[in-house]
C-alpha positions in Angstrom: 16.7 -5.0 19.0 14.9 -8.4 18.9 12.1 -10.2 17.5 10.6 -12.1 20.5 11.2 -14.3 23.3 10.3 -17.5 24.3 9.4 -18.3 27.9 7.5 -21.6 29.5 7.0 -22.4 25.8 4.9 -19.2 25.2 6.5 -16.2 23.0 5.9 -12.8 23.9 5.9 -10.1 22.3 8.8 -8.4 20.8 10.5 -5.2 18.6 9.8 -6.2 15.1 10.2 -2.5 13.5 12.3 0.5 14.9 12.3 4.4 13.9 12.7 7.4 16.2 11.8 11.1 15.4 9.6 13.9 16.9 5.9 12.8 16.3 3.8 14.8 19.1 5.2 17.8 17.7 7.5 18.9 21.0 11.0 18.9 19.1 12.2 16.4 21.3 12.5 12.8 19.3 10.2 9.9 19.8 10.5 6.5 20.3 8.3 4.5 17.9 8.3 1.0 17.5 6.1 -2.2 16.0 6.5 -5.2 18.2 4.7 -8.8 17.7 5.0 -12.1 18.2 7.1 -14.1 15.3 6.0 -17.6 14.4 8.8 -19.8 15.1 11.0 -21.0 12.4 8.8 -18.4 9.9 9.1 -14.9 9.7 5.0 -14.7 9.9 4.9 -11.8 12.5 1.0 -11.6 14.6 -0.6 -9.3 16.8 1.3 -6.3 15.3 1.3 -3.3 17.5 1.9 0.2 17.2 4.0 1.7 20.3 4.8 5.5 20.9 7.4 5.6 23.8 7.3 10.1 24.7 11.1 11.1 24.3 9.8 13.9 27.2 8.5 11.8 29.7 9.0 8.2 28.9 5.4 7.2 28.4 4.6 4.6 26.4 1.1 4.6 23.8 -0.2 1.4 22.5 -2.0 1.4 19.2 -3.6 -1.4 18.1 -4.0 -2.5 14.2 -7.3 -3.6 12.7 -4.9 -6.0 10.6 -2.3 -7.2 12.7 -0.5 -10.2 11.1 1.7 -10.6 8.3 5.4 -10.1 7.1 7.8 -7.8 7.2 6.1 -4.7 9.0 7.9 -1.3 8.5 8.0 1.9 9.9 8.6 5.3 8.3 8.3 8.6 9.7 7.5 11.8 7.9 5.8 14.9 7.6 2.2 13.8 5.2 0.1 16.7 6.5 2.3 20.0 6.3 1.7 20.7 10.4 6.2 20.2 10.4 5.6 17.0 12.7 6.5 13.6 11.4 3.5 10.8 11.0 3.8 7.9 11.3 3.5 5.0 8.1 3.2 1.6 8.6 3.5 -1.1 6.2 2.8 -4.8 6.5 3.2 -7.4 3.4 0.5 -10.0 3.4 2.1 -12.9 1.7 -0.4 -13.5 -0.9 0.5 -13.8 -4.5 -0.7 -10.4 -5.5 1.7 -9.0 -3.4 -0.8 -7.2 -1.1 -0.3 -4.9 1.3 -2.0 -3.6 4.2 -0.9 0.5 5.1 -1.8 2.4 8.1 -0.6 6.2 8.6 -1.2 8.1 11.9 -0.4 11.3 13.2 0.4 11.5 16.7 0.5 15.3 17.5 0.2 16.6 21.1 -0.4 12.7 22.2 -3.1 12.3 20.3 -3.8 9.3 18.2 -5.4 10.2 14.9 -5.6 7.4 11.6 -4.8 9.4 8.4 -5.0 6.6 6.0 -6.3 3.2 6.2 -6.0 0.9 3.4 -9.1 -0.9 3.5 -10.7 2.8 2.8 -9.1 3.3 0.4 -9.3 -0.2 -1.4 -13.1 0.5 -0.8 -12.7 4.0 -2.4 -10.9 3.7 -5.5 -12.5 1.0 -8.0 -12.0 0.2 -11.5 -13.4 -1.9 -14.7 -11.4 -3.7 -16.8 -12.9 -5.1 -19.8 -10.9 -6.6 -22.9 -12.1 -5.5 -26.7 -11.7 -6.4 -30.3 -8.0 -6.0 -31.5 -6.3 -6.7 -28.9 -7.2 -3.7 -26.5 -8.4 -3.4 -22.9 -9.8 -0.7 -21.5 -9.5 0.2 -17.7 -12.1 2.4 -16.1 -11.5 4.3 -12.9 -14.5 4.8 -11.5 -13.2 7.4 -8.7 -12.2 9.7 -11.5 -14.0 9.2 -14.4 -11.0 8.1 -16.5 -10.2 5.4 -19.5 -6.9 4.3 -20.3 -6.5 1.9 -23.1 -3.7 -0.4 -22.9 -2.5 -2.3 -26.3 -1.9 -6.2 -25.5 -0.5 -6.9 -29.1 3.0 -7.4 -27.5 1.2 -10.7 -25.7 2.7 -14.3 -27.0 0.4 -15.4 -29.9 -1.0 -18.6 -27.6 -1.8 -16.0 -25.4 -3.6 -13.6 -27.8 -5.4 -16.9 -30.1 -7.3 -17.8 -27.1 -9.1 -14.8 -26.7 -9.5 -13.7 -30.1 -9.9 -14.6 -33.2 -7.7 -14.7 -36.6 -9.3 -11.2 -37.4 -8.7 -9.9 -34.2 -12.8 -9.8 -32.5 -13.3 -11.3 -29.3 -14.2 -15.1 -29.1 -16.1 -14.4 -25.4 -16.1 -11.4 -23.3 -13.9 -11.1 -20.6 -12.9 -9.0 -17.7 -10.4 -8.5 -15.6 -9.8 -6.5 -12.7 -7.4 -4.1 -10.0 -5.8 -5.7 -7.1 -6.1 -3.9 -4.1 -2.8 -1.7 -3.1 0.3 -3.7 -3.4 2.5 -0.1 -2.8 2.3 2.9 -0.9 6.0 5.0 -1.1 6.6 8.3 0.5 7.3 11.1 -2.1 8.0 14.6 -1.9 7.3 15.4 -5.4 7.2 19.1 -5.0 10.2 19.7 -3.0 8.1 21.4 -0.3 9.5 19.3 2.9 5.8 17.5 2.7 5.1 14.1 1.1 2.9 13.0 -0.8 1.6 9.2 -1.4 2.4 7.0 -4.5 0.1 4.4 -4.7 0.5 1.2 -6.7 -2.7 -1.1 -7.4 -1.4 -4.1 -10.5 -3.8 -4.5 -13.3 -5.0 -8.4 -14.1 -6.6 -10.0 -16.7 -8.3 -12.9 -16.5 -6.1 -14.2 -13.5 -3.6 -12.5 -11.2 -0.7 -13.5 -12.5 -1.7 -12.2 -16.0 -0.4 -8.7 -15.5 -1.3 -6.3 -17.9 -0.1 -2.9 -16.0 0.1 -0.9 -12.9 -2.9 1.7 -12.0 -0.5 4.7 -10.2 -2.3 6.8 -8.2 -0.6 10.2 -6.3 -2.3 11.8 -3.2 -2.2 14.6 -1.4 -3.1 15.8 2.0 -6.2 18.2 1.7 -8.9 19.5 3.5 -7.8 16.6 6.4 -8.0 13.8 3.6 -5.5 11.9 1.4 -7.2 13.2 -2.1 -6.3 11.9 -5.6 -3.8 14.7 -6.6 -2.5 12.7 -10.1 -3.1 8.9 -12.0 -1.6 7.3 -14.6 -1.5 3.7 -15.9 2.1 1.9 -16.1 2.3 -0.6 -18.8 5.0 -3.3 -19.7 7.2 -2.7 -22.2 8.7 -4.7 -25.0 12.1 -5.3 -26.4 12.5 -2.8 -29.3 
């Protein structure tokens, strides 16, 4: 396995990810690979690809990504739609501070290409409000759902806490903060059933990114030829006791 080669001062592309398994649903195992081109001396990886080499015949299936650059891409194969026939996950870190991620998954039965979950969809999808109030609470609304979860920011440092509120507690200003787009998306076969389901992690800010306040968790489940929202909950940090 390599990342890329270099050739009359151009780099080609190259195997940057690696899993094998039956994904067109014929028993016999797959090939699947991401390649790219690696920036040199960085491990910034562009024009990410999806490749299906058949383990039957030795074809090869090229399936190009709407977002294609960034770091560390990963492959995972499992079943995420109960049909017994591993799909295909593919995850690529963006770099930026919020520790964005961009997720594709694809089913590739009989040789057909099909996109089961694309992250911009789902970023688009699943929104949320989050608006600080007096004594030290915020309140984060998901809009998807129709769900409030209060978290308690009393544990915050007191420079922290006296400039938003005041000595009573009240708000000096409104403020909001907000959700970052998905930042985790982890196979889990909660139920035992041989299926997975998604765990989806999306960090909650306050009034900048790296004020983190908690983690929106989000479970889905393959239904009715969708990823639906199966469970949520709201992580929050915890203090020393």
């Amino acid at each position: 396995m390599y990342n890329c080669y270099f050739r009359d001062n151009m780099i080609y592309p190259g195997i940057v990810s690696y899993a094998r398994g039956d994904v067109n649903g014929d028993r016999i195992p797959d090939n699947v690979y991401l390649t790219g081109r690696k920036t040199p001396d960085s491990p910034f990886t562009q024009n990410i690809t999806l490749v299906i080499q058949d383990g039957m015949t030795g074809g090869f299936t090229s399936v190009p990504l709407s977002e294609n650059a960034g770091y560390n891409p990963t492959l995972f194969l499992g079943d995420f739609t109960g049909d017994g026939v591993n799909d295909i996950l593919i995850g690529i870190a963006t770099g930026g501070s919020g520790g964005i991620m961009y997720y594709y998954i694809y089913s590739f039965l009989k040789n057909t290409v099909q996109l089961l979950f694309d992250f911009n969809l789902y970023n688009e999808q699943y929104n949320y409000e989050v608006t600080y109030k007096d004594n030290y609470k915020v309140y984060v609304i998901s809009k998807e759902n129709n769900k409030k979860y209060i978290i308690d920011i009393s544990y915050k440092e007191a420079d922290y806490l006296n400039e938003i509120y005041d000595k009573n507690g009240k708000l000096k200003n409104p403020i909001t903060g907000f959700v970052n787009p998905i930042s985790g998306l982890y196979p889990v076969d909660f139920d035992s059933n041989g299926v997975y389901e998604l765990l989806a992690y999306q960090k909650i800010a306050g009034r900048y990114n790296a004020d983190s306040i908690g983690y929106v968790l989000n479970t889905l489940k393959w239904k009715d030829n969708m990823f639906v929202l199966e469970n949520q909950n709201v992580a929050i940090f915890g203090t020393d006791a």
